[in-house]
DRENDO-1510 file (C-alpha; in Angstrom, 1 decimal, always signed):
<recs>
REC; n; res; u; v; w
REC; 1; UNK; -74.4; -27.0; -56.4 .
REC; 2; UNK; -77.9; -26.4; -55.2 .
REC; 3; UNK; -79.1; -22.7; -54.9 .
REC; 4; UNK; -79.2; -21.3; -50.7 .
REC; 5; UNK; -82.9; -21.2; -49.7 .
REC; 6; UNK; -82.6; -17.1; -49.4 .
REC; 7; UNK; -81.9; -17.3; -53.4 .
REC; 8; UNK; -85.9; -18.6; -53.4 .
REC; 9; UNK; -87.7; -17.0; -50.6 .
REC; 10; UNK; -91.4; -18.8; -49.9 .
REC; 11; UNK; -94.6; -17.3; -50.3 .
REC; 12; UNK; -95.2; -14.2; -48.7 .
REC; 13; UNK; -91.8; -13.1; -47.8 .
REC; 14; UNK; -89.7; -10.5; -49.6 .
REC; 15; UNK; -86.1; -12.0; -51.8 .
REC; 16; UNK; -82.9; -12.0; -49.9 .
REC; 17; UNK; -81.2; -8.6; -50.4 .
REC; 18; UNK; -78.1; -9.1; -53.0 .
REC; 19; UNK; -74.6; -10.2; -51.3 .
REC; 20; UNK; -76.5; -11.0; -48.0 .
REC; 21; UNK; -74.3; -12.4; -45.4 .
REC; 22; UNK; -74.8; -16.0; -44.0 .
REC; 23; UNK; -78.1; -16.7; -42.0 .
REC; 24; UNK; -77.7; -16.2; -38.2 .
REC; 25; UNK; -76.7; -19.0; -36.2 .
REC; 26; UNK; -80.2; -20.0; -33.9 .
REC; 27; UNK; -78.4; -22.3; -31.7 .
REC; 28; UNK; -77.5; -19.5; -29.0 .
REC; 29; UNK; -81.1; -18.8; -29.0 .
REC; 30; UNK; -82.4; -22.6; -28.4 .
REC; 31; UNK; -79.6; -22.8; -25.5 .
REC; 32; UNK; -80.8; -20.0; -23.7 .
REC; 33; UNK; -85.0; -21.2; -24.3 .
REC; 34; UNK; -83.5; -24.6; -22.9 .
REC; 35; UNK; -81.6; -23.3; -20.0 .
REC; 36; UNK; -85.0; -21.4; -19.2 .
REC; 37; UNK; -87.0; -24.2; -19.1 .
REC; 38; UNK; -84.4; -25.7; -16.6 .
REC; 39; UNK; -84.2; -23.0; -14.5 .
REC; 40; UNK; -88.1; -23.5; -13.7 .
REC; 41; UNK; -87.8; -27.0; -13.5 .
REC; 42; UNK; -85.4; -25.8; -10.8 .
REC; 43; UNK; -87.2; -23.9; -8.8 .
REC; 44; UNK; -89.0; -25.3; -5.4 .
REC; 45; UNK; -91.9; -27.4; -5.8 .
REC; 46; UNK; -94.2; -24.5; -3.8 .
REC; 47; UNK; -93.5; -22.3; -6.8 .
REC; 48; UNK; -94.9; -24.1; -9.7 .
REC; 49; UNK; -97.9; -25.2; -11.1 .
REC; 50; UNK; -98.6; -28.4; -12.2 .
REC; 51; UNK; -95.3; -31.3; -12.9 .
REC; 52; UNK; -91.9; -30.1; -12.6 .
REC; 53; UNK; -91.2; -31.0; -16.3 .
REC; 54; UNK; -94.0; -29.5; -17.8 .
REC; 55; UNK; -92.8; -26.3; -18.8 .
REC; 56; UNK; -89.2; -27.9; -19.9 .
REC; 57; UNK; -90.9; -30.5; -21.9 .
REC; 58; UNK; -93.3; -27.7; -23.7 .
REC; 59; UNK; -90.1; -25.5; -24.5 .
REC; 60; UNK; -88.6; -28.4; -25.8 .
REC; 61; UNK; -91.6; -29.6; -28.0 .
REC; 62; UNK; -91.8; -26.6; -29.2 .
REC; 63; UNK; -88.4; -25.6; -30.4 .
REC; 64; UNK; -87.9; -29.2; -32.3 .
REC; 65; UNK; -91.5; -28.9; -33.7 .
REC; 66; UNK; -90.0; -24.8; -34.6 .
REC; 67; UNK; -86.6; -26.4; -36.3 .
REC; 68; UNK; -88.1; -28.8; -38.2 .
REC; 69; UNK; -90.5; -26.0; -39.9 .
REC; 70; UNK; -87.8; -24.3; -41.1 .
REC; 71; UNK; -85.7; -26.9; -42.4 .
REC; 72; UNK; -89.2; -27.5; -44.3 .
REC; 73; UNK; -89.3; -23.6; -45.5 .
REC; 74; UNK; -92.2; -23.3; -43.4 .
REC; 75; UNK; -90.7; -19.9; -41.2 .
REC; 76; UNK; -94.4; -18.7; -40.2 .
REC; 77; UNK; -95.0; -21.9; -38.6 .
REC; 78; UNK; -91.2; -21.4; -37.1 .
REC; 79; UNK; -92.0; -18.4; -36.0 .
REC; 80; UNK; -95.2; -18.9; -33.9 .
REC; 81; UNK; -93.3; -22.0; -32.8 .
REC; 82; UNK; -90.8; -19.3; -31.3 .
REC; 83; UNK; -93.6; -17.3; -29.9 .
REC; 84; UNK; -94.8; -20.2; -28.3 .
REC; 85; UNK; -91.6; -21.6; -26.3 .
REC; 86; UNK; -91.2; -17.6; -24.9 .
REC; 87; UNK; -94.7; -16.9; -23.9 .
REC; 88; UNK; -94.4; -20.7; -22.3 .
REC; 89; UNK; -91.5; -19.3; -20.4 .
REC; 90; UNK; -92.7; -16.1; -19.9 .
REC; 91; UNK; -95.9; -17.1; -18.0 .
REC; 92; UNK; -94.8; -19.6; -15.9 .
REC; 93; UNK; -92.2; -17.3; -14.8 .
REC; 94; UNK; -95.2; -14.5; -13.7 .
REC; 95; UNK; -96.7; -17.2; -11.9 .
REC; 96; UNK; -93.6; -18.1; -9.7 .
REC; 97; UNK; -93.2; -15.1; -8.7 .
REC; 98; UNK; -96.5; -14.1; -7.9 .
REC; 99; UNK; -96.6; -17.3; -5.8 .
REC; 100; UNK; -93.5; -16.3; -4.4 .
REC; 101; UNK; -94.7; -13.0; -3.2 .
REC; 102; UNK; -97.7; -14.5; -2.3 .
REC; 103; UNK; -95.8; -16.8; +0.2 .
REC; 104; UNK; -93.5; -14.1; +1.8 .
REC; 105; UNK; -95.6; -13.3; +4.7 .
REC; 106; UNK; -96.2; -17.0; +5.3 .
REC; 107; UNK; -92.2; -17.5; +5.7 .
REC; 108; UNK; -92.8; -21.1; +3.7 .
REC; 109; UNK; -89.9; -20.8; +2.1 .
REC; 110; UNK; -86.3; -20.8; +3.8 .
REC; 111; UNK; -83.8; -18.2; +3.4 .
REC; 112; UNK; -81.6; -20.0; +1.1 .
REC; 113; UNK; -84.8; -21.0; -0.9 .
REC; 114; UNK; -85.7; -17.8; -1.4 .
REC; 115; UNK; -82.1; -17.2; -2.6 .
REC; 116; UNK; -82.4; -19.6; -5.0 .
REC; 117; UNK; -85.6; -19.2; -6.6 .
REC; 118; UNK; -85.2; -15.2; -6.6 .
REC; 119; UNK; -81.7; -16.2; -8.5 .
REC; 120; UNK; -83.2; -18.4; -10.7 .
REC; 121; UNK; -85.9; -15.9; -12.1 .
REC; 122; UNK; -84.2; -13.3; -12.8 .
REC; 123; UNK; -82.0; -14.9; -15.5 .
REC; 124; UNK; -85.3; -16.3; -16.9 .
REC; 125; UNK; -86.4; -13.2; -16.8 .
REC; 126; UNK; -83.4; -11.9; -18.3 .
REC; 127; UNK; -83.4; -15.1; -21.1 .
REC; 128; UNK; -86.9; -14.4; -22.1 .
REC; 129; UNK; -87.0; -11.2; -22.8 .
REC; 130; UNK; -83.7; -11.4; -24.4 .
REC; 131; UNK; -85.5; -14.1; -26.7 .
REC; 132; UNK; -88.7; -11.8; -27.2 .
REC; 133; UNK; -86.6; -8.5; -28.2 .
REC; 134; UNK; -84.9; -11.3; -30.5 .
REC; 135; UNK; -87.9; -12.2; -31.6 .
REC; 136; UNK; -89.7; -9.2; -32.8 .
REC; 137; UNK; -87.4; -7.0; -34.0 .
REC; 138; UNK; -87.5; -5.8; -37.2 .
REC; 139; UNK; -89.7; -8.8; -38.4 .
REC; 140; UNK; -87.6; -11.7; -36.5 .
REC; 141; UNK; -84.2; -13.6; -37.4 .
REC; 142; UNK; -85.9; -14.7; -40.4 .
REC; 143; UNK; -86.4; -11.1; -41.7 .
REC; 144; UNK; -83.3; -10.1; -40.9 .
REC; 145; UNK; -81.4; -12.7; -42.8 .
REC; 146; UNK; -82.8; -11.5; -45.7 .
REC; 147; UNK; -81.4; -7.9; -45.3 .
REC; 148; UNK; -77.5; -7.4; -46.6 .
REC; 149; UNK; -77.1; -5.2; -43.6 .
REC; 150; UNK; -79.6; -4.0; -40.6 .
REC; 151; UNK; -80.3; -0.2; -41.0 .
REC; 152; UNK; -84.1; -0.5; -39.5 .
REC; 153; UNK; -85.8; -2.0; -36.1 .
REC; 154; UNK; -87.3; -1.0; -32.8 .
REC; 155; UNK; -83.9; -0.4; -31.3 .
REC; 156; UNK; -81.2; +1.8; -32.4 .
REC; 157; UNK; -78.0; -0.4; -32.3 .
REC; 158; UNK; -74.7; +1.8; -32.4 .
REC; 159; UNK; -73.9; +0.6; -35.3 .
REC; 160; UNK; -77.0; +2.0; -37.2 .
REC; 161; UNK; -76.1; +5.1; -36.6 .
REC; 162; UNK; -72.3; +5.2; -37.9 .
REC; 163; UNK; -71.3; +6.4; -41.3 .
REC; 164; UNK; -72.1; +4.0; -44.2 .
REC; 165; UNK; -68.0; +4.8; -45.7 .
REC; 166; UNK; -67.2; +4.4; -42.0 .
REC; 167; UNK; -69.2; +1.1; -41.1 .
REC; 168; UNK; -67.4; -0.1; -45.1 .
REC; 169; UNK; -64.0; +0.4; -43.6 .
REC; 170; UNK; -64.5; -1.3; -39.7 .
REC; 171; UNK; -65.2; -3.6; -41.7 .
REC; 172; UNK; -69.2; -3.4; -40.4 .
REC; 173; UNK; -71.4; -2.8; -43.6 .
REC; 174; UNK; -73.3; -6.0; -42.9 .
REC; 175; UNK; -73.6; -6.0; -39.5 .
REC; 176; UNK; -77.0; -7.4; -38.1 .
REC; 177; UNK; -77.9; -8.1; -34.4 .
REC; 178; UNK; -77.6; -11.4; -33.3 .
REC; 179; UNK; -78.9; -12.9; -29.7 .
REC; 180; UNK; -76.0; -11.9; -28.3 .
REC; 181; UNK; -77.0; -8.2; -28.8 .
REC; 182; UNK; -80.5; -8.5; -27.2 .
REC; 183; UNK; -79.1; -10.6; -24.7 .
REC; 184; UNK; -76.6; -8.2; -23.7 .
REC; 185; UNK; -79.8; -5.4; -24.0 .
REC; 186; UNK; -82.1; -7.5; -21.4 .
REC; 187; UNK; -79.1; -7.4; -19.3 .
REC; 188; UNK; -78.8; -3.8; -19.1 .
REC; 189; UNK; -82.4; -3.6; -18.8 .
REC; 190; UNK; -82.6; -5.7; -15.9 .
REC; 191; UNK; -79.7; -4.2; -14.1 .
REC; 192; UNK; -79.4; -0.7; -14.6 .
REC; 193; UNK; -83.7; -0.2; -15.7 .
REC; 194; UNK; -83.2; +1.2; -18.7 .
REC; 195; UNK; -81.4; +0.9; -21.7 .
REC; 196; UNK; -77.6; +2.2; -22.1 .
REC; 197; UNK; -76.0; +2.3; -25.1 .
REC; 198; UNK; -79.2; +1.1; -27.3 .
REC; 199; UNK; -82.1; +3.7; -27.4 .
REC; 200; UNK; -85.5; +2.1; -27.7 .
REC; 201; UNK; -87.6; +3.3; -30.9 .
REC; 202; UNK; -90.8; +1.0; -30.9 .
REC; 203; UNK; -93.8; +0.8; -28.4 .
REC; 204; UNK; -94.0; -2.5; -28.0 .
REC; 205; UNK; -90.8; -2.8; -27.1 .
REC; 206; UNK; -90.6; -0.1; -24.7 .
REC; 207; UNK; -93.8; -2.1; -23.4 .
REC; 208; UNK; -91.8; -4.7; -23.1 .
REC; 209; UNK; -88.6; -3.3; -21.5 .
REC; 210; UNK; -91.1; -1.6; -18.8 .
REC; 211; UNK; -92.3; -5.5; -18.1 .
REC; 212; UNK; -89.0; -6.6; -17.5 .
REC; 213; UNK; -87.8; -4.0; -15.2 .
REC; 214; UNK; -91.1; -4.6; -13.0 .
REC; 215; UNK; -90.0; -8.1; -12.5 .
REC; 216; UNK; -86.4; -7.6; -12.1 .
REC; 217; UNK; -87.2; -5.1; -9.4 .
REC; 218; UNK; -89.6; -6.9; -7.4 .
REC; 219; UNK; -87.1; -9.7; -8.1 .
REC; 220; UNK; -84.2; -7.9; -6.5 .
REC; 221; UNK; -85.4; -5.2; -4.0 .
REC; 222; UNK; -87.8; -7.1; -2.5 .
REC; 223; UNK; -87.2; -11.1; -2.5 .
REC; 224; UNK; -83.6; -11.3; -2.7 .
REC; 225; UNK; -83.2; -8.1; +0.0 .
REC; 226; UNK; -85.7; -10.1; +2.1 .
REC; 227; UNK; -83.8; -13.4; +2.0 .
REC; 228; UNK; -80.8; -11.9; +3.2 .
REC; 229; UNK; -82.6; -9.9; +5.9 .
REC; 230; UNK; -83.4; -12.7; +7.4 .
REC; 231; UNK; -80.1; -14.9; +7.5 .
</recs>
């Protein structure tokens, strides 16, 4: 029976810890890049630069290109392939809503239009951000596999902070985040502003939850209370 690949790291990266649990799945991860991608393609044609697809296509390109790397081994290239797909995403999506702001006063857009689109970026703001929290903590999903449990990062899960006998007996002495976690983290940071049950312990990332809440506020309180001000 051939050896897992975390028995025989590559170059430049640490060995798997002893006992580590199964890599984490990526697949929630690509859905969620995907579904981003659609959700520009979605929005009305006054909101985007350049073809439709583009962005979808990129997202796309890039997360085959980033899954055939590591099948290969070759997780760098994986992970700028990653980096790539999000920033993709993440500027396109400050564009649109610049543009949409832009085109307020003009009243180019209908009500319902403006329902839509103000819908549709704020899950893909809530998606990327999700994905860039996912990302870059603690070295990436790639780093993390290699740990037996996740005791270090930029955010302080609850279960971090438990007692090691304690975390033995739930049953929770390997627990790592998964993109579920930092889904469910961009959610709370888009809804309530700041982070609930998950303190934030890096600077980048508190960069980066600041960033999000801009956008989900401008995308709330002011185009989605406009639109329905005016039906």
């Amino acid at each position: 029976m051939p050896e897992s690949s975390l028995s025989h790291p590559q170059p430049g990266h640490p060995p798997a810890a002893p006992n580590a649990p199964a890599p984490e799945p990526r697949w929630p991860a690509v859905i969620a890049m995907v579904a981003s991608g659609g959700l520009y393609y979605a929005l009305p044609p006054g909101l985007k630069v350049g073809p439709d697809w583009v962005v979808l296509v990129l997202v796309v390109l890039f997360i085959t290109l980033g899954g055939i790397f590591r099948r290969k081994g070759r997780h760098e290239l994986t992970q700028w392939m990653g980096h790539a797909a999000s920033g993709t995403v993440t500027l396109a999506m400050i564009v649109s809503l610049s543009l949409l702001v832009a085109r307020l006063p003009a009243h180019k857009e209908s009500p319902l239009e403006l329902l839509h689109a103000a819908v549709a970026l704020w899950i893909c703001n809530l998606i990327v951000f999700a994905s860039w929290y996912w990302r870059l903590d603690a070295g990436g999903p790639h780093q993390r596999d290699l740990e037996r449990s996740h005791t270090d990062g930029a955010f302080l899960f609850p279960q971090m902070v438990l007692d090691p006998d304690l975390r033995k007996e739930m049953g929770e002495d390997q627990w790592r985040p998964g993109f579920v976690d930092y889904l469910f983290l961009a959610f709370n940071t888009s809804t309530a502003f700041s982070p609930t049950d998950v303190p934030v312990l890096s600077r980048w990332a508190k960069v980066l939850m600041m960033m999000q809440s801009v956008i989900s506020l401008i995308t709330i309180a002011i185009l989605a209370a406009r639109a329905i001000n005016i039906l």
